[in-house]
C-alpha positions as CSV (number, residue, x, y, z in Angstrom):
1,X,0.4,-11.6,22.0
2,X,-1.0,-9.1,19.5
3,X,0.6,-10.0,15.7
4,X,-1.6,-7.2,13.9
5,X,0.5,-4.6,12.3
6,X,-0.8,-1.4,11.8
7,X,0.0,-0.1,8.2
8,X,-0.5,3.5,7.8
9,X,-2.9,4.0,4.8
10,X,-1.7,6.3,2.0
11,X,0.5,7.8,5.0
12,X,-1.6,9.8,7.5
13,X,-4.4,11.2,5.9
14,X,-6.7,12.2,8.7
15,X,-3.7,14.9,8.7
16,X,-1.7,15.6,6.2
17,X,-2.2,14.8,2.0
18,X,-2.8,11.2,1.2
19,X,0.2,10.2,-0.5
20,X,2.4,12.7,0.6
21,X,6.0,12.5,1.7
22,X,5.1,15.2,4.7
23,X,2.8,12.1,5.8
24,X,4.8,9.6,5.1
25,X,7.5,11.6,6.9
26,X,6.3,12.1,10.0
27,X,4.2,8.8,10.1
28,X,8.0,7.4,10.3
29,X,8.6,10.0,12.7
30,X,6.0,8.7,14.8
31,X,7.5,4.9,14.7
32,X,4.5,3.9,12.2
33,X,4.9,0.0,12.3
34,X,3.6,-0.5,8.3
35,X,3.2,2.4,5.3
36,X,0.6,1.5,2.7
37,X,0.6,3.3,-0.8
38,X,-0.5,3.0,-4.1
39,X,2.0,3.2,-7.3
40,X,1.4,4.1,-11.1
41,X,3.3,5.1,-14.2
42,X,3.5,8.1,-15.8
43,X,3.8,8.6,-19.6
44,X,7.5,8.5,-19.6
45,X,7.3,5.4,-17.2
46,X,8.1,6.9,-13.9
47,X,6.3,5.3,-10.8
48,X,4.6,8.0,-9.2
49,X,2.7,7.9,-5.7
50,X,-0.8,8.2,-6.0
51,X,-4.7,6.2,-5.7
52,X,-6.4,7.6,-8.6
53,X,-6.2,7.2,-11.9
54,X,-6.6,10.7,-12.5
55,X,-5.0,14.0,-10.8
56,X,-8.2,15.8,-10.3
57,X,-9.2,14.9,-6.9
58,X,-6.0,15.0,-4.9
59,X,-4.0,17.8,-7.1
60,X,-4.7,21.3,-8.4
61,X,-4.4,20.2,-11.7
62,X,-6.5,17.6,-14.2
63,X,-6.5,14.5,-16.5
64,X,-4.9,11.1,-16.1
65,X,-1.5,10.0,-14.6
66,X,-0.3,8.3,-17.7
67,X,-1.1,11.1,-19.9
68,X,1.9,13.5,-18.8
69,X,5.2,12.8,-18.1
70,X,6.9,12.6,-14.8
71,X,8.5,16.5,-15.0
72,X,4.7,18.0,-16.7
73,X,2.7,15.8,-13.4
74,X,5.3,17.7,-11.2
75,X,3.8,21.4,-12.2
76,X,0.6,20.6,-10.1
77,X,0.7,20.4,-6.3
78,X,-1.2,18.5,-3.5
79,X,-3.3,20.3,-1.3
80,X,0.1,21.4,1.1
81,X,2.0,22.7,-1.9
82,X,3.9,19.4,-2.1
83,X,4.3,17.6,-6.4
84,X,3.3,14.3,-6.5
85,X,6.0,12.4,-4.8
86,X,7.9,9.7,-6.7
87,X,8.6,6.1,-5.6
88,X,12.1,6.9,-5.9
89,X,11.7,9.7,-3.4
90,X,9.9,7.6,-0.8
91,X,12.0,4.5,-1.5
92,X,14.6,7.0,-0.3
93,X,12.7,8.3,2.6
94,X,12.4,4.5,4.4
95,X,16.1,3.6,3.2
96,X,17.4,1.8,6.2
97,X,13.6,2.4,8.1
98,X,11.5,-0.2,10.6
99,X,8.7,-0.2,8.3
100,X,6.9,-2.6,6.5
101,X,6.0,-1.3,3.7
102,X,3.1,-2.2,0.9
103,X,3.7,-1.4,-2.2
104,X,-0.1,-1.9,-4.3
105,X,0.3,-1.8,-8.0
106,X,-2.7,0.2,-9.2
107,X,-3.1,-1.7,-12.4
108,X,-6.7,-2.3,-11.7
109,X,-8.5,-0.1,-14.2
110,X,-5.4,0.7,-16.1
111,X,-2.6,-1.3,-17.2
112,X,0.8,0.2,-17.2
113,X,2.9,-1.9,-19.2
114,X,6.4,-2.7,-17.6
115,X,5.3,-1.0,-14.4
116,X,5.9,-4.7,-12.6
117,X,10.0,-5.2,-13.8
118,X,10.0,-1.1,-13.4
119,X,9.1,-1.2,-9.7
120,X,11.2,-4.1,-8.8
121,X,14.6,-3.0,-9.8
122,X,14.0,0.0,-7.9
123,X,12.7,-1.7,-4.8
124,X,15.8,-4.4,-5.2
125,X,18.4,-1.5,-5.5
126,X,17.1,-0.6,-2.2
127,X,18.5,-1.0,1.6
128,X,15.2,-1.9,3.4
129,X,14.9,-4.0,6.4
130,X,11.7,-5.8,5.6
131,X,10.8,-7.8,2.5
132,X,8.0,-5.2,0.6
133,X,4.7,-6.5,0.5
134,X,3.3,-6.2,-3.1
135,X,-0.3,-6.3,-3.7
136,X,-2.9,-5.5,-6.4
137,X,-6.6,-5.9,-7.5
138,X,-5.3,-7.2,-10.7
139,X,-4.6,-10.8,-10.5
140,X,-2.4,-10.6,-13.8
141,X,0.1,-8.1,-12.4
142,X,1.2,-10.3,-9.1
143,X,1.6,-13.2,-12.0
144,X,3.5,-10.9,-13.6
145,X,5.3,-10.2,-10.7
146,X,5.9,-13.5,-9.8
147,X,7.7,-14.1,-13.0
148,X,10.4,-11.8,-12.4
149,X,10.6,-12.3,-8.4
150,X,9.0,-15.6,-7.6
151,X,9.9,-15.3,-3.8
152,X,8.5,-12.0,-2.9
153,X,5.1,-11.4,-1.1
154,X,2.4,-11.3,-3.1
155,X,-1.4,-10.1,-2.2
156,X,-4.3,-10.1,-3.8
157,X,-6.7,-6.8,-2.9
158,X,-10.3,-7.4,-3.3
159,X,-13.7,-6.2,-1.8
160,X,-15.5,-9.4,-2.4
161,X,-16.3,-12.6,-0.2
162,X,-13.5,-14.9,-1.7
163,X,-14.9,-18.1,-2.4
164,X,-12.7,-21.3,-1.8
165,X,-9.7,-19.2,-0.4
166,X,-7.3,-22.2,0.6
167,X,-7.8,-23.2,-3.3
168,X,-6.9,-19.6,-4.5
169,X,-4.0,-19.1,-3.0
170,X,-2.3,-22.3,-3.7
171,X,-3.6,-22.1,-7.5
172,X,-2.0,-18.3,-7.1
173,X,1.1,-18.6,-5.1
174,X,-0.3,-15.2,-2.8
175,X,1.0,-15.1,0.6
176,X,-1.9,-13.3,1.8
177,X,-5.3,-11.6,0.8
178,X,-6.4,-8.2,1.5
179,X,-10.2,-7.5,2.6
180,X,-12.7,-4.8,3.4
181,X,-14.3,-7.1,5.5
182,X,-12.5,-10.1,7.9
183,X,-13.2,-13.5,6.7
184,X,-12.8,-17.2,8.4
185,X,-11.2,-19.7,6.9
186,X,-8.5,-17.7,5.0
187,X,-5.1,-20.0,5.4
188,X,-2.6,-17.1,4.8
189,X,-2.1,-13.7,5.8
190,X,-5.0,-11.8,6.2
191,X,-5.2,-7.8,6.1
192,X,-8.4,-5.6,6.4
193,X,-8.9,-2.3,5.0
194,X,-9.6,0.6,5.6
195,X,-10.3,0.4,9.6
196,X,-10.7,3.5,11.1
197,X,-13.5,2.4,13.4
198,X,-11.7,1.8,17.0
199,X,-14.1,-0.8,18.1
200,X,-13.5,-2.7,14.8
201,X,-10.5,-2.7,14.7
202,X,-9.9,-4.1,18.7
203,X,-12.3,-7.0,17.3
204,X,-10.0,-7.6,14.6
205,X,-6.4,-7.3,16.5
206,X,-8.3,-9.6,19.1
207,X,-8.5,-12.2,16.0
208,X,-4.7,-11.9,15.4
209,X,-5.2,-10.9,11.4
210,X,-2.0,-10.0,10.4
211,X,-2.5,-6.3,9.6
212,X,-5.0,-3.4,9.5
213,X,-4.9,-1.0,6.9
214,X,-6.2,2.8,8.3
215,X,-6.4,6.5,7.6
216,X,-5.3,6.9,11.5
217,X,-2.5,5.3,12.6
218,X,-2.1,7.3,15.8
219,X,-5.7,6.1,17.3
220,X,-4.9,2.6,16.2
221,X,-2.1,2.0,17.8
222,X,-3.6,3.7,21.0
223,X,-6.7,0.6,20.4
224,X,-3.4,-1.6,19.8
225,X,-1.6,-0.7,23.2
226,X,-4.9,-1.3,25.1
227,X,-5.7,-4.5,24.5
228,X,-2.1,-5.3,25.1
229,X,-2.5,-3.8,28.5
C-alpha cells in the first residue's frame, strides 16, 4: 500500500506563480493530496506567502518582506497580476479542504519575532481537517513552537546528511525530518524535497517515505497511480 503523500510545492509552479492562490486554487481543484508553502512577516506583522526573503525575484517590485507593511507589499504583483497572498487568504481558501497542508516558517535567514504565536492563533481559529504540519530550517523556531503548542507536528528542514537522527529527534521532540536527499535509518516521518524527477520519485514512494515535496503534482500523482496499479 503506497503511504507517500504528494504535497504540492509552493502550489503548482510548473504552471502557475509559486505561491499564488490561482495555484493553490486549482491545485485543490485538482484533489492535490498535500500544499506546501512558505510563511513570513511583514513590517506590520502580517504573515504573508512567500520563499524569499526579498520581493525581487517573484514580484514586479524590490527590497525585503519585512521592510514594508502588509498594504505597501500589496502594490506589487506576481507574475499573473495576482498581490502576494496572505496566510489569512489561503487559510481561507483550504477552510473545510482534504489537504494536508505544511506550513514552513521561513525564519532561516531572518528572524521574525512573534511570527511563531502570530501563525498559530490563526491556524487554531481555523476549520481544517488535518493537523498542519509545521516545519522550518531554524531549529529555534519549532522550539519556539513547541512552547506555545507542544502537540502539534513539528519538522525540521535541512539539506544535510543528519547525523545520529534517532538522537535528534528525541532530544527535539520533531515528528519528522525533511530532506533533499532520502536517508536510512531516520525513525520518524520522512519527507524529500523537491522531487520532480519521475523515476525518483517511484524509488522513493516504493520506500514508503511519508511524503514528497514537488513543483508537479499532476505527473507525480500519475508516477503515484502506477505503481499502485
Amino acid at each position: 500500500m503506497l503511504t507517500t503523500t504528494v504535497f504540492g510545492h509552493r502550489g503548482y509552479p510548473t504552471r502557475f506563480p509559486e505561491n499564488s492562490l490561482a495555484g493553490f486554487r486549482y491545485a485543490l481543484d485538482q484533489g492535490i493530496e498535500g500544499l506546501e508553502f512558505d510563511v513570513h512577516l511583514t513590517a506590520d506583522q502580517v504573515p504573508v506567502i512567500m520563499h524569499d526573503e526579498r520581493i525581487d525575484r517573484t514580484t514586479d517590485g524590490s527590497g525585503r518582506i519585512d521592510s514594508y507593511t502588509f498594504s505597501q507589499l500589496r502594490r506589487f504583483r506576481l507574475a499573473n497580476g495576482e498581490p502576494v497572498p496572505s496566510l489569512a487568504e489561503l487559510l481561507k481558501l483550504v477552510t473545510d479542504r482534504d489537504v494536508q497542508l505544511n506550513l514552513e516558517l521561513k525564519t532561516d535567514k531572518i528572524q521574525h519575532p512573534g511570527i511563531e504565536a502570530i501563525v498559530m492563533c490563526m491556524v487554531h481559529a481555523t476549520s481544517l481537517r488535518r493537523p498542519v504540519i509545521f516545519s522550518s530550517f531554524h531549529l529555534p523556531t519549532l522550539k519556539n513552537c513547541q512552547v506555545i503548542a507542544p502537540n502539534e507536528s513539528y519538522c525540521w528542514l535541512t539539506d544535510k546528511p543528519v547525523a545520529q537522527p534517532a538522537d535528534l529527534v528525541a532530544r527535539e521532540h520533531l515528528s519528522g525530518l525533511h530532506l533533499s536527499h532520502f536517508q536510512s535509518g531516520v525513525p520518524v516521518a520522512e519527507r524529500i524535497w523537491t522531487v520532480d524527477n519521475p523515476t525518483i520519485a517511484a524509488d522513493l514512494m516504493r520506500r514508503h517515505v511519508a511524503g514528497i515535496f514537488t513543483d508537479d503534482f499532476v505527473t507525480m500523482m500519475q508516477v503515484k497511480r502506477q505503481i499502485a496499479n
